[in-house]
Backbone as XML, in Angstrom:
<?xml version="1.0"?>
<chain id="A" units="angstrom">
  <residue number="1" name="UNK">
    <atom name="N" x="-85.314" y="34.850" z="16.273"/>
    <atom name="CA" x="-84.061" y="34.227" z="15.899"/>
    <atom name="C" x="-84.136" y="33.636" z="14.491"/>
  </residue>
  <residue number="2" name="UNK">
    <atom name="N" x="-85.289" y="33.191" z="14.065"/>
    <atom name="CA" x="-85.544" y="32.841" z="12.672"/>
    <atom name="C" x="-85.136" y="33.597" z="11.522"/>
  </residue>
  <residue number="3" name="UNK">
    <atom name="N" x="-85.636" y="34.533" z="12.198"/>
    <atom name="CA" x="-85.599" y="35.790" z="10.849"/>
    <atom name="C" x="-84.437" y="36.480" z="10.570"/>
  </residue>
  <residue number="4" name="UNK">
    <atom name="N" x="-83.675" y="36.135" z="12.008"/>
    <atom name="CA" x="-82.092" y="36.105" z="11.788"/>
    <atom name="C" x="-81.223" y="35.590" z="11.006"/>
  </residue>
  <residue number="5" name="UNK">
    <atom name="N" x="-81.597" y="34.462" z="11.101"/>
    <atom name="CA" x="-80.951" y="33.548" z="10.303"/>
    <atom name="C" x="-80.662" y="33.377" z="9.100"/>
  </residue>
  <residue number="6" name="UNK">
    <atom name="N" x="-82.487" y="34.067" z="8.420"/>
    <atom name="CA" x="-82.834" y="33.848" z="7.300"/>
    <atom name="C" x="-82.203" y="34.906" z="6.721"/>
  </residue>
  <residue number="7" name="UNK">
    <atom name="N" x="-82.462" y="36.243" z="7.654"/>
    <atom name="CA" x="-81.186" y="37.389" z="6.704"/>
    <atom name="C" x="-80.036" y="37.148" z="6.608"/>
  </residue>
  <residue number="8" name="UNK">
    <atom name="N" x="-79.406" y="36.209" z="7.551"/>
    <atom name="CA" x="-77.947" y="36.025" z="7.197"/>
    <atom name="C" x="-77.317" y="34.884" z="6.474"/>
  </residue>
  <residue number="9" name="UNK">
    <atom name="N" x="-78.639" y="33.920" z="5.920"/>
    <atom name="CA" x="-78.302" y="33.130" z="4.996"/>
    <atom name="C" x="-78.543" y="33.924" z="3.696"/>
  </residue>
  <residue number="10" name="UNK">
    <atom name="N" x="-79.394" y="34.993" z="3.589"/>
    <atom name="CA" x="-79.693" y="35.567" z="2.420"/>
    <atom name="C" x="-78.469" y="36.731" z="1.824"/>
  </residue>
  <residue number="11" name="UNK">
    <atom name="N" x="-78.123" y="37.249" z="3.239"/>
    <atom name="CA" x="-76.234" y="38.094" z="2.894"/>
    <atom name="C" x="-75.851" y="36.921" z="2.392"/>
  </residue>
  <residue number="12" name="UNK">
    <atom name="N" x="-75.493" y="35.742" z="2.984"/>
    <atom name="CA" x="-74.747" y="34.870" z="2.750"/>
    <atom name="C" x="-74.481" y="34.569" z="1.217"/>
  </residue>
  <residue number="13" name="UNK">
    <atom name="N" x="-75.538" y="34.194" z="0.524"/>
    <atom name="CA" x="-75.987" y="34.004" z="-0.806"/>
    <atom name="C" x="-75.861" y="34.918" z="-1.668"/>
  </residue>
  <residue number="14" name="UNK">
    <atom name="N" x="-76.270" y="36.346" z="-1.348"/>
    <atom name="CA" x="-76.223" y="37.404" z="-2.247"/>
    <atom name="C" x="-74.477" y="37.951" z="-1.994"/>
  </residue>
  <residue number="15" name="UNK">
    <atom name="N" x="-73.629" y="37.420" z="-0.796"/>
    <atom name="CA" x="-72.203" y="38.058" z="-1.376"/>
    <atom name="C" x="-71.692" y="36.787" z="-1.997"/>
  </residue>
  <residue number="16" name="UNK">
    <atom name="N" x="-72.299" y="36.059" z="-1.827"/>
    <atom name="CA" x="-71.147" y="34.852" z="-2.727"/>
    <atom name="C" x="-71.264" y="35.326" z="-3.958"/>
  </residue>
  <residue number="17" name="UNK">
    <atom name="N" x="-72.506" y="35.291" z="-4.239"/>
    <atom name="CA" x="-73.101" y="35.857" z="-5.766"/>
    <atom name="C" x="-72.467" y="37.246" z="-6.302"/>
  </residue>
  <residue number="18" name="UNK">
    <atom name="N" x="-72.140" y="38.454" z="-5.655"/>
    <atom name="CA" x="-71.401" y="39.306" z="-5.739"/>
    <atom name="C" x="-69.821" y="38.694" z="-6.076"/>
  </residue>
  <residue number="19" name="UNK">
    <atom name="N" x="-69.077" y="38.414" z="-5.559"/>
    <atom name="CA" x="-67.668" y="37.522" z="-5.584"/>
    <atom name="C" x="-67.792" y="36.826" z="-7.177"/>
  </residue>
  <residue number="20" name="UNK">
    <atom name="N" x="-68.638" y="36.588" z="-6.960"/>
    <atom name="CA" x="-68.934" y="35.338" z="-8.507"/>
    <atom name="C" x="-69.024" y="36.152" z="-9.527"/>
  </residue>
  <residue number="21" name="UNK">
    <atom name="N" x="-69.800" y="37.551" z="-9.565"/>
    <atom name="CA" x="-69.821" y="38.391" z="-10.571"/>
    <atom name="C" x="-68.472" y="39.330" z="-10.550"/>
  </residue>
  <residue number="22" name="UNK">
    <atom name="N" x="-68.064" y="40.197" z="-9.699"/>
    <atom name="CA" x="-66.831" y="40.211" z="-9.499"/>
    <atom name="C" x="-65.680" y="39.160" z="-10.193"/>
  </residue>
  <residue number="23" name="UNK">
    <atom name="N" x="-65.531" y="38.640" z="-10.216"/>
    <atom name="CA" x="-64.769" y="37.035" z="-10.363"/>
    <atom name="C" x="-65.008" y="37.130" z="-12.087"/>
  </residue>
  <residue number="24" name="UNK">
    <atom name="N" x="-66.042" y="36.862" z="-12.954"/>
    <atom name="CA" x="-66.630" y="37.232" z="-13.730"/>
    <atom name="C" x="-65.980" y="38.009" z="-14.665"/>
  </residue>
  <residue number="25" name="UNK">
    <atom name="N" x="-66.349" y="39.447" z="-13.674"/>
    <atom name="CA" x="-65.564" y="40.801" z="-14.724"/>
    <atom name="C" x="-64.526" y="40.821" z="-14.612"/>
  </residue>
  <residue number="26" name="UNK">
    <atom name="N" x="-63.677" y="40.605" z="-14.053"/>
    <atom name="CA" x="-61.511" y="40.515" z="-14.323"/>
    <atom name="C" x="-61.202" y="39.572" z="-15.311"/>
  </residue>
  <residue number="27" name="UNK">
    <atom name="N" x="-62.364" y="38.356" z="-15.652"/>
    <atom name="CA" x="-62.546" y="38.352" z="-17.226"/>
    <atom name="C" x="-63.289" y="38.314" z="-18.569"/>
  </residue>
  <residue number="28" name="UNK">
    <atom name="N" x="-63.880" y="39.572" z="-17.911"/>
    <atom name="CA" x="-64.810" y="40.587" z="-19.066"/>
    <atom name="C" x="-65.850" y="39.492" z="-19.220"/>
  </residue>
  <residue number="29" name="UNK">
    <atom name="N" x="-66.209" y="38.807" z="-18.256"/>
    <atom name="CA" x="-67.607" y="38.157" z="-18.702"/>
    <atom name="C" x="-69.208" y="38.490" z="-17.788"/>
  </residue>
  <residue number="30" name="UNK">
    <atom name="N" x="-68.877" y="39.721" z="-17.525"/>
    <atom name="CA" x="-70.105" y="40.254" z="-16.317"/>
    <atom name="C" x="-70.629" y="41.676" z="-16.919"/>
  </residue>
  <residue number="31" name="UNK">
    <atom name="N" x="-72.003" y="41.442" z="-17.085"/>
    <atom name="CA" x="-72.734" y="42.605" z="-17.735"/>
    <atom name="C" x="-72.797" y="43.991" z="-16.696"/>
  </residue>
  <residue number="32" name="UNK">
    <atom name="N" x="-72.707" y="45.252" z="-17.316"/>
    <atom name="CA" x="-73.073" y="45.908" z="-16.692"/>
    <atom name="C" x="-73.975" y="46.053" z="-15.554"/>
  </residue>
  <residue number="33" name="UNK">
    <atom name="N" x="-75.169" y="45.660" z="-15.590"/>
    <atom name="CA" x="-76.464" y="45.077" z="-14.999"/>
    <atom name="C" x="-76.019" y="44.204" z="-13.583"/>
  </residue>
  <residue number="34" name="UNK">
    <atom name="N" x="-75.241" y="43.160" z="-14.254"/>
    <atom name="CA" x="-74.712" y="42.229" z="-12.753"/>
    <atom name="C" x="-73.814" y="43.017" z="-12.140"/>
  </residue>
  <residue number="35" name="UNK">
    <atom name="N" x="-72.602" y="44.142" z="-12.892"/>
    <atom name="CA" x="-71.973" y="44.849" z="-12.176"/>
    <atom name="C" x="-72.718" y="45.582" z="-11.215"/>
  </residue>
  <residue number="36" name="UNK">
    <atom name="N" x="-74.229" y="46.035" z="-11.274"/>
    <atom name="CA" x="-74.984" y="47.051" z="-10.466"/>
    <atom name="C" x="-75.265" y="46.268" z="-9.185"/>
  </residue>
  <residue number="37" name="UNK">
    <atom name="N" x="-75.905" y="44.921" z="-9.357"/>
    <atom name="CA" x="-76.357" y="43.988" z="-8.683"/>
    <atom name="C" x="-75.399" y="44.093" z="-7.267"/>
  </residue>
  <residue number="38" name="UNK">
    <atom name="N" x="-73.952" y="43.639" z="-8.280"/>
    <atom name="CA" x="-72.606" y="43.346" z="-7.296"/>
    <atom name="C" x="-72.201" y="44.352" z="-6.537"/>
  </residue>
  <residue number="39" name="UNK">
    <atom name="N" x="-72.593" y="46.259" z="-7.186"/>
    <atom name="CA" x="-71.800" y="47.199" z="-6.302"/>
    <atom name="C" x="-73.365" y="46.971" z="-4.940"/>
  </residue>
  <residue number="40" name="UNK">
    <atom name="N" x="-74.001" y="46.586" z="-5.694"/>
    <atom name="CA" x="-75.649" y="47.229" z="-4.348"/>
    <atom name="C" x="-75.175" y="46.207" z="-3.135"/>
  </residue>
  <residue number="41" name="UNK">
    <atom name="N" x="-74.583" y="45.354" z="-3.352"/>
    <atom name="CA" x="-74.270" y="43.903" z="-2.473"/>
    <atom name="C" x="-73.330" y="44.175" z="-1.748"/>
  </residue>
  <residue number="42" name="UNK">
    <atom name="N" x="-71.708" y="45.060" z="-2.670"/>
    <atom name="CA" x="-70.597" y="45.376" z="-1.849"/>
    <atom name="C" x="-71.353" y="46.438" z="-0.622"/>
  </residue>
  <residue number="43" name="UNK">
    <atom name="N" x="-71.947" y="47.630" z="-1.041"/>
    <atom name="CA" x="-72.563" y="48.386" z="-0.363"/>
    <atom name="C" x="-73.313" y="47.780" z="1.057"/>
  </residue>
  <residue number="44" name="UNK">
    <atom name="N" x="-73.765" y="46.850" z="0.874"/>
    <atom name="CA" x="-74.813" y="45.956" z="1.533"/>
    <atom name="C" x="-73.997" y="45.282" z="2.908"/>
  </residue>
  <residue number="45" name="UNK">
    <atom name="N" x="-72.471" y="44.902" z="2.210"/>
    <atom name="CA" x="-71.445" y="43.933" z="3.251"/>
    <atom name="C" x="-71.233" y="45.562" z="3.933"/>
  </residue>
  <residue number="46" name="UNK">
    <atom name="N" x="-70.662" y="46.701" z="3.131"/>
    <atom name="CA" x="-70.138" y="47.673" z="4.065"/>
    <atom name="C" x="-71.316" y="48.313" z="5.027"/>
  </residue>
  <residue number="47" name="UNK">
    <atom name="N" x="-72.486" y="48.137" z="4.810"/>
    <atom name="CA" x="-73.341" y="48.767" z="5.980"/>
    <atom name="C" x="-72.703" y="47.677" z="7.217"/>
  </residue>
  <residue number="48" name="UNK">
    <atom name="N" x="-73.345" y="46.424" z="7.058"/>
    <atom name="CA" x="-73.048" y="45.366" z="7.820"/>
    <atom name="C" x="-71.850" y="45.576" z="8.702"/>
  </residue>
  <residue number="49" name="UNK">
    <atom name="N" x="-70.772" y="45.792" z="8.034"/>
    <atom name="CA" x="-69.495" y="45.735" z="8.972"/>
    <atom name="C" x="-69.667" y="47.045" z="9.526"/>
  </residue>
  <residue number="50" name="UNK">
    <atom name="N" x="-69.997" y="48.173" z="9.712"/>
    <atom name="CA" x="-70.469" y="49.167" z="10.028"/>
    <atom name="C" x="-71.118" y="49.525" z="11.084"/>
  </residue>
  <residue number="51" name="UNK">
    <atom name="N" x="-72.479" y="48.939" z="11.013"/>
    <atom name="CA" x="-73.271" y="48.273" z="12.564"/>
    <atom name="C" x="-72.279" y="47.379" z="12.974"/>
  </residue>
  <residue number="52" name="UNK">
    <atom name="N" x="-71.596" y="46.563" z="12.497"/>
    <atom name="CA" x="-71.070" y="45.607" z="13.637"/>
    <atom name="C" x="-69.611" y="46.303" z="14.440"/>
  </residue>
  <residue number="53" name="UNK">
    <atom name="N" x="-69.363" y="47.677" z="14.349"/>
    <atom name="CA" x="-68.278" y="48.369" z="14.926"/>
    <atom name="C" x="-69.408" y="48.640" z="16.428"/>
  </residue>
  <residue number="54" name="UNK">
    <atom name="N" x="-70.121" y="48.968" z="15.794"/>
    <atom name="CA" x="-71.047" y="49.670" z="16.820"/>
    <atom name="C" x="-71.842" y="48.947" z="17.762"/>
  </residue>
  <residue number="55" name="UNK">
    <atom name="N" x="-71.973" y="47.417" z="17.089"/>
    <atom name="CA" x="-72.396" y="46.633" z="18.002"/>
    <atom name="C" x="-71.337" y="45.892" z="19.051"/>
  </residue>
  <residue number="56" name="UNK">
    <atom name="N" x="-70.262" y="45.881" z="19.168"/>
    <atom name="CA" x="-68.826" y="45.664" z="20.054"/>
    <atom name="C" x="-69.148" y="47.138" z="21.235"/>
  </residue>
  <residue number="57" name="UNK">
    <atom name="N" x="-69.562" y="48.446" z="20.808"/>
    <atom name="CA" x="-69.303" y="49.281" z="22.012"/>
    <atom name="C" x="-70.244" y="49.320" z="22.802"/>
  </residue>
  <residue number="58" name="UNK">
    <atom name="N" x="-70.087" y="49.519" z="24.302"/>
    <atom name="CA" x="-71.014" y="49.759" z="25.423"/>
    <atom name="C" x="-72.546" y="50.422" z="24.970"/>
  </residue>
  <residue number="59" name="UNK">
    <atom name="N" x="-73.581" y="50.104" z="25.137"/>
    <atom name="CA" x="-74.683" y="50.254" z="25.139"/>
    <atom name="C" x="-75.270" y="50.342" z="23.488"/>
  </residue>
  <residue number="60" name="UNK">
    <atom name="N" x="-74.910" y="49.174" z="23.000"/>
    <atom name="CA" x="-75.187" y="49.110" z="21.610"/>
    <atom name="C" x="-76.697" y="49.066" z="21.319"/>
  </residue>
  <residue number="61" name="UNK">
    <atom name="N" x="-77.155" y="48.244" z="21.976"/>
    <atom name="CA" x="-78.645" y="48.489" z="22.597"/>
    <atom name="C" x="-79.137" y="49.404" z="22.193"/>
  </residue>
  <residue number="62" name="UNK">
    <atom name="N" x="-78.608" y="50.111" z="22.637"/>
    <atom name="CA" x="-79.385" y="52.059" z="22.689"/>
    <atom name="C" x="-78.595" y="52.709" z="21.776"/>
  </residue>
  <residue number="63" name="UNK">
    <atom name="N" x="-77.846" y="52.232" z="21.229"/>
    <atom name="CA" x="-76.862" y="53.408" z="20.172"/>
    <atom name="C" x="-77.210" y="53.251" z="18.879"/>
  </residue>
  <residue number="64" name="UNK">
    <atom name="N" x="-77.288" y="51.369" z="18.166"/>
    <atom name="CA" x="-77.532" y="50.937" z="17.287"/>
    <atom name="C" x="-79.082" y="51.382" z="16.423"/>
  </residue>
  <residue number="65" name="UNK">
    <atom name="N" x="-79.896" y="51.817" z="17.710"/>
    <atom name="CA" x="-81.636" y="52.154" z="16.751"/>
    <atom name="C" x="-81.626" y="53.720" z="17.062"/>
  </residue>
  <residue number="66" name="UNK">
    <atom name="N" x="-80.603" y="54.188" z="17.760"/>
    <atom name="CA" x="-80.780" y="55.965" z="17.562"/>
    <atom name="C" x="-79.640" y="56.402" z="16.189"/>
  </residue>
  <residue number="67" name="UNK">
    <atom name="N" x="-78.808" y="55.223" z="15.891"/>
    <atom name="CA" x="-77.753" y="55.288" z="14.564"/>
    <atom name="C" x="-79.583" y="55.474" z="13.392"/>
  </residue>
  <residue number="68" name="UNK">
    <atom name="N" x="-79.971" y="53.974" z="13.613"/>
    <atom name="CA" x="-80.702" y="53.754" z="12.238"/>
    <atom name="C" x="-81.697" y="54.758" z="12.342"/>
  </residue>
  <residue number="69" name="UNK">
    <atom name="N" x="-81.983" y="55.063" z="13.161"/>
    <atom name="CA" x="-83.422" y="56.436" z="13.329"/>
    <atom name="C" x="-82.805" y="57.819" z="12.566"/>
  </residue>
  <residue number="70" name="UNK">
    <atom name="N" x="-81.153" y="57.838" z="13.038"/>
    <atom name="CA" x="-80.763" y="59.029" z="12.654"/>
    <atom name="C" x="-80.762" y="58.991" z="11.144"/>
  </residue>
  <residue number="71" name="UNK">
    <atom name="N" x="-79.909" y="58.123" z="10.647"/>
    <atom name="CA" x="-79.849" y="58.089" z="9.380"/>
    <atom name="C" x="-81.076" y="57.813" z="8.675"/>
  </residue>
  <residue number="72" name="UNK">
    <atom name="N" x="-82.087" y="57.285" z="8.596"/>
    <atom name="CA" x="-83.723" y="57.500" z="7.550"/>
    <atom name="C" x="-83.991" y="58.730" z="7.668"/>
  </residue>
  <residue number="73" name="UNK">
    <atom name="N" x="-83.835" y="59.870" z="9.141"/>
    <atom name="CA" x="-83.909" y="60.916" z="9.145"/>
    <atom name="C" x="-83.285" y="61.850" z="7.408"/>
  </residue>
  <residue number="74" name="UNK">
    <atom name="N" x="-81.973" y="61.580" z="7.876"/>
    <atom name="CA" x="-81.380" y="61.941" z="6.242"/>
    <atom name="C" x="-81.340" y="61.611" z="5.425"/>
  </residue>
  <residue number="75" name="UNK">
    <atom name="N" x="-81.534" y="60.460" z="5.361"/>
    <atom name="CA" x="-82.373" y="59.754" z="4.219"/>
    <atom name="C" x="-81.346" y="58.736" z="3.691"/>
  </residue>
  <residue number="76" name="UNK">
    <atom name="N" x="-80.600" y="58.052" z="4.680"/>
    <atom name="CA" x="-79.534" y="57.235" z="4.227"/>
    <atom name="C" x="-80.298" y="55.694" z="5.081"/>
  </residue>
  <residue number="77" name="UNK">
    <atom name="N" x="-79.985" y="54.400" z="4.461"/>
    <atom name="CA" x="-80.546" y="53.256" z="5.143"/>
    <atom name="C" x="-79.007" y="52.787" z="5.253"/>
  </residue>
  <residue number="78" name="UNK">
    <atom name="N" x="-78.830" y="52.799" z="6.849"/>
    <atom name="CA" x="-77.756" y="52.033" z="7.624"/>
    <atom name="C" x="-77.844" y="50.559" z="7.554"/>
  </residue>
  <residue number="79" name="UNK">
    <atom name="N" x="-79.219" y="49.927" z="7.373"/>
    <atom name="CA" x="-79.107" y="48.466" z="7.584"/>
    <atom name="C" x="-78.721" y="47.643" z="6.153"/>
  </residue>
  <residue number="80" name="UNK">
    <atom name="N" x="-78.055" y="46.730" z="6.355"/>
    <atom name="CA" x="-78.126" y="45.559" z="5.599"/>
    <atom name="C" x="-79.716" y="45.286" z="4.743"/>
  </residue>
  <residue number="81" name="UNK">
    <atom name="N" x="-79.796" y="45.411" z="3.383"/>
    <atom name="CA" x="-81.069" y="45.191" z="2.821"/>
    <atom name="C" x="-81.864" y="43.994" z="3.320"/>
  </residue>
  <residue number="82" name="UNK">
    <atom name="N" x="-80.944" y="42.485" z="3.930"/>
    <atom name="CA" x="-81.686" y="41.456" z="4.089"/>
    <atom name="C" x="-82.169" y="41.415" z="5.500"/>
  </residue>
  <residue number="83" name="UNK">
    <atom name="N" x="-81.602" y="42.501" z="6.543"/>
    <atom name="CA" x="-82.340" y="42.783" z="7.446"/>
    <atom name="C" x="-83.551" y="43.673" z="7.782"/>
  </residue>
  <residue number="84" name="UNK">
    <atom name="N" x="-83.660" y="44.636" z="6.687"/>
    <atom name="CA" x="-84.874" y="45.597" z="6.563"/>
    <atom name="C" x="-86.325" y="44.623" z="6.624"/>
  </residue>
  <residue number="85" name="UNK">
    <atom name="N" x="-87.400" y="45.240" z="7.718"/>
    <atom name="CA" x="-88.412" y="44.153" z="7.103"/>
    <atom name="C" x="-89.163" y="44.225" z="5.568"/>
  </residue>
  <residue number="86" name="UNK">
    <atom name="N" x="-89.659" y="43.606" z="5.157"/>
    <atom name="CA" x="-90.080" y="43.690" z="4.062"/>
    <atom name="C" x="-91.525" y="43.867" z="4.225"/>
  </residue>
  <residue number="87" name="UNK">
    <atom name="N" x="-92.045" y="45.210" z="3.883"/>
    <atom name="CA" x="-93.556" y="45.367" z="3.871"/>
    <atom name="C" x="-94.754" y="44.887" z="2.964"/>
  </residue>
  <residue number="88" name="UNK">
    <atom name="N" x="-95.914" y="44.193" z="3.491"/>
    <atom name="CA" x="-96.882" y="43.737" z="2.123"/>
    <atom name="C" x="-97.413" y="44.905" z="1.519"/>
  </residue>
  <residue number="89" name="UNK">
    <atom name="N" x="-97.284" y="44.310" z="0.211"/>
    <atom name="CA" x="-97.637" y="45.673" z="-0.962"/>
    <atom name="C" x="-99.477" y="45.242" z="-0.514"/>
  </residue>
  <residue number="90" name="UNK">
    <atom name="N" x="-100.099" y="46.690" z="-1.278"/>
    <atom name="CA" x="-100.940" y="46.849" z="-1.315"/>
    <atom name="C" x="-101.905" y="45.733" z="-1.552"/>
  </residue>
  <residue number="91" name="UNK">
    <atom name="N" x="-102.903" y="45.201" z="-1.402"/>
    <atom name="CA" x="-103.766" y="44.352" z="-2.109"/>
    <atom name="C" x="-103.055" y="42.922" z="-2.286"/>
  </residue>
  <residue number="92" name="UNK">
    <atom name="N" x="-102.060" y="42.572" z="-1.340"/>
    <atom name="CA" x="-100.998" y="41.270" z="-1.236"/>
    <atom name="C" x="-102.012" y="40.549" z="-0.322"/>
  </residue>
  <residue number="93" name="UNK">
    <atom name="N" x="-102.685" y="39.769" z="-0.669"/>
    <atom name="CA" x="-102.988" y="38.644" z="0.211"/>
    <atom name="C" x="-102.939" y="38.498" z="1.657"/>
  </residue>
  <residue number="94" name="UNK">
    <atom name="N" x="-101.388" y="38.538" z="2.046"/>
    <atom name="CA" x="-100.595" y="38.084" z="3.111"/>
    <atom name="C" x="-101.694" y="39.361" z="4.108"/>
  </residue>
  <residue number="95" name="UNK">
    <atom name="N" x="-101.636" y="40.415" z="3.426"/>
    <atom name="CA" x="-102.081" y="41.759" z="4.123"/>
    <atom name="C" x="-103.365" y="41.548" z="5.460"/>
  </residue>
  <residue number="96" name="UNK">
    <atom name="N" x="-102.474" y="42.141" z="6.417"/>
    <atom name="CA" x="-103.541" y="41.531" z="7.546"/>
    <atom name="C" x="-104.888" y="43.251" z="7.979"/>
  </residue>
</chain>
């Protein structure tokens, strides 16, 4: 439940921050660069609402990890970036 949280305070943060850059460019004060930031983020809310169609229907359980299995298959990532786990790089300390 922690780690829940923590991804959805971290959407939380990264779409405000999107909105803000957005917000920004309607008056020409947002760099290209933050524009990239902001589309990877819009992208990020539309996975989200996406799984959450799928999490409302009967046996989401079982539908929701044969969705995300299918899609890495083709090489598309269905999840929200702040829910992906994050793997230790090579030679990281943390590394068990």
């Amino acid at each position: 439940m922690l780690s829940l949280k923590l991804a959805l305070h971290q959407e939380k943060v990264e779409t405000r921050e999107m909105l803000d850059i957005y917000k920004r460019h309607t008056r020409g004060k947002a760099s290209k660069e933050e524009l990239a930031v902001a589309h990877a983020q819009f992208f990020d809310v539309l996975r989200g609402i996406g799984l959450g169609v799928f999490a409302i229907l009967p046996f989401a359980p079982i539908t929701i990890p044969v969705i995300v299995k299918l899609g890495r298959l083709v090489g598309v990532e269905v999840i929200p970036s702040a829910f992906i786990a994050k793997k230790p790089l090579k030679g990281d300390s943390r590394e068990l």
